[in-house]
N, C-alpha and C positions, 0 to 999 in steps of 0.2 A: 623282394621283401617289401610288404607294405609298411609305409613309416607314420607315425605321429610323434610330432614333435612340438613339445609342451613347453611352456619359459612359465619358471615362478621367480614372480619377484626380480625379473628380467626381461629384458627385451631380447630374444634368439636373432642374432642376426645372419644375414643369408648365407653369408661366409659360414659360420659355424655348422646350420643347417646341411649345406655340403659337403662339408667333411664330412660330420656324422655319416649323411647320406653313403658316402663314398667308400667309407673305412667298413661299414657295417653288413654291404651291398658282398664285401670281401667273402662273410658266413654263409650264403647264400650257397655255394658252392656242397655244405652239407646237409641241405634239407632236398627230399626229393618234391613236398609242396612245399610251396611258397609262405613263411611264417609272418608274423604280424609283429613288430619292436615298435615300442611304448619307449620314447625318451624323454625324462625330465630335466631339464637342464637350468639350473637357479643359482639363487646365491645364500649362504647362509652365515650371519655374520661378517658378511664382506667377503667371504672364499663363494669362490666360484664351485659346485657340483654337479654331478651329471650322475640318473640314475637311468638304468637300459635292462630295460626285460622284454624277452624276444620271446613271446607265444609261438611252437612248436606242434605240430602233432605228437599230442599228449603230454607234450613238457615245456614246463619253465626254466628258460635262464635268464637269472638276474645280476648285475653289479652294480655297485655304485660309489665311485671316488670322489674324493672332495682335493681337488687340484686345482693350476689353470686349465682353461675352458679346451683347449685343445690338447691337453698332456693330458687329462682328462678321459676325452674320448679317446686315445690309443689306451691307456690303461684298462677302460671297460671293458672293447675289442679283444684285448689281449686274455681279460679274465672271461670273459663267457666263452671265446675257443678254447681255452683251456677247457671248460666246463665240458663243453660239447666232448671234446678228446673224450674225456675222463668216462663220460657216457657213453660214448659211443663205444670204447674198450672193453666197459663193461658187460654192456648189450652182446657185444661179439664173445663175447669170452659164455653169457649160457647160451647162443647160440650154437656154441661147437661143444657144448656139455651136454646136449638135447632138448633144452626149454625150448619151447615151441614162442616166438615171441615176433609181434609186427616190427618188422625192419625198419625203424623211425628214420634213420642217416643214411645216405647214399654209405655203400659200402666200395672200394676200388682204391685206395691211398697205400701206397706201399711206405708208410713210413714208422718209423717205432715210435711208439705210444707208449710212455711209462704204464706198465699196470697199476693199477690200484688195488689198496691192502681189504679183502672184506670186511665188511661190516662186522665189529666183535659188540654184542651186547653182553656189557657185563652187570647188569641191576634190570631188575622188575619191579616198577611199585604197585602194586593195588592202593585205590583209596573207593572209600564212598562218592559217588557223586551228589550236590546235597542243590536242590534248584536255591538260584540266589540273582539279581540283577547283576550286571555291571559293575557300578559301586562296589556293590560291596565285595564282586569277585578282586578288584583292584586293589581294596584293602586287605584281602588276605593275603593276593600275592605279596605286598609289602611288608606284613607283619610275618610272614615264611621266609622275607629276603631273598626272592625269586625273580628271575626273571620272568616269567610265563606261569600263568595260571588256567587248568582245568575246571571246565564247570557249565552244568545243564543252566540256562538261563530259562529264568523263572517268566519271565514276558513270553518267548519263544519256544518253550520246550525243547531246545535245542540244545545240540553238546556245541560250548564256544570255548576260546581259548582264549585270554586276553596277557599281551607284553608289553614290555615295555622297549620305546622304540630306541634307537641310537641318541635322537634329539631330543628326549628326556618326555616325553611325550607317550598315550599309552594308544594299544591298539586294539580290536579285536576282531579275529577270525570266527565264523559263524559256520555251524555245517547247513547242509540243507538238504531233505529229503528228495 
């Protein structure tokens, strides 16, 4: 696993660095290449947190707990092989339905994997998409009492998405041709 390791608003020190390194090195076992983990590791109001997303062939897994700095990293560990599990049960499960599908995980563990429930959508919305910047997309989302807002940006012609984050702070996702 190639690593990067980021400190906001913190000094990462090597000790810490190691672990991560060490606990992380652990997932490595279900990728057949070699993935890329992004870890930010800071402080936000005095709590120490750690955010970890591990670039996959073809997938994202992300966590990120707001603990001490080392109960921290076992808890991130702990939720992204969950994650992995959860996918990979999944993956295997329309593999033996007949979906033709690239084999992202080493497959060979004999161990039981809780299934997981499929996906039930129960709503569809249609709406207009109406071009508008940023701004004002953020203001709609507030005035819907939304977290997340759809909407073609009028700058970019593009379809973006904009939320709002855990740290109260807004964000936005952009597609791109």
């Amino acid at each position: 696993m190639k690593f990067e390791i980021i400190g906001r608003k913190t000094e990462v020190s090597d000790k810490a660095k190691d672990y991560v390194t060490k606990k992380l090195s652990k997932l490595d076992k279900f990728f057949k290449e070699e993935p890329n983990a992004r870890i930010v590791i800071g402080k936000i109001k005095e709590k120490d947190y750690i955010e970890t997303t591990i670039y996959a062939v073809g997938m994202i897994y992300r966590a990120e707990v707001k603990d001490e700095i080392f109960a921290a990293i076992d808890k991130t560990v702990d939720i992204i092989e969950r994650q992995i599990r959860k996918n990979k049960t999944r993956l295997e499960k329309k593999i033996k339905h007949g979906s033709v599908l690239d084999n992202i995980l080493i497959s060979g563990e004999n161990e039981v994997i809780e299934e997981e429930k499929e996906f039930k959508i129960v709503k569809t919305k249609t709406f207009r998409v109406k071009p508008m910047n940023v701004e004002e997309a953020v203001l709609q989302m507030n005035l819907l009492n939304h977290n997340f807002y759809v909407f073609k940006n009028a700058d970019t012609n593009n379809m973006n998405v904009v939320y709002k984050r855990t740290d109260g702070n807004y964000a936005v996702i952009e597609s791109v041709e």
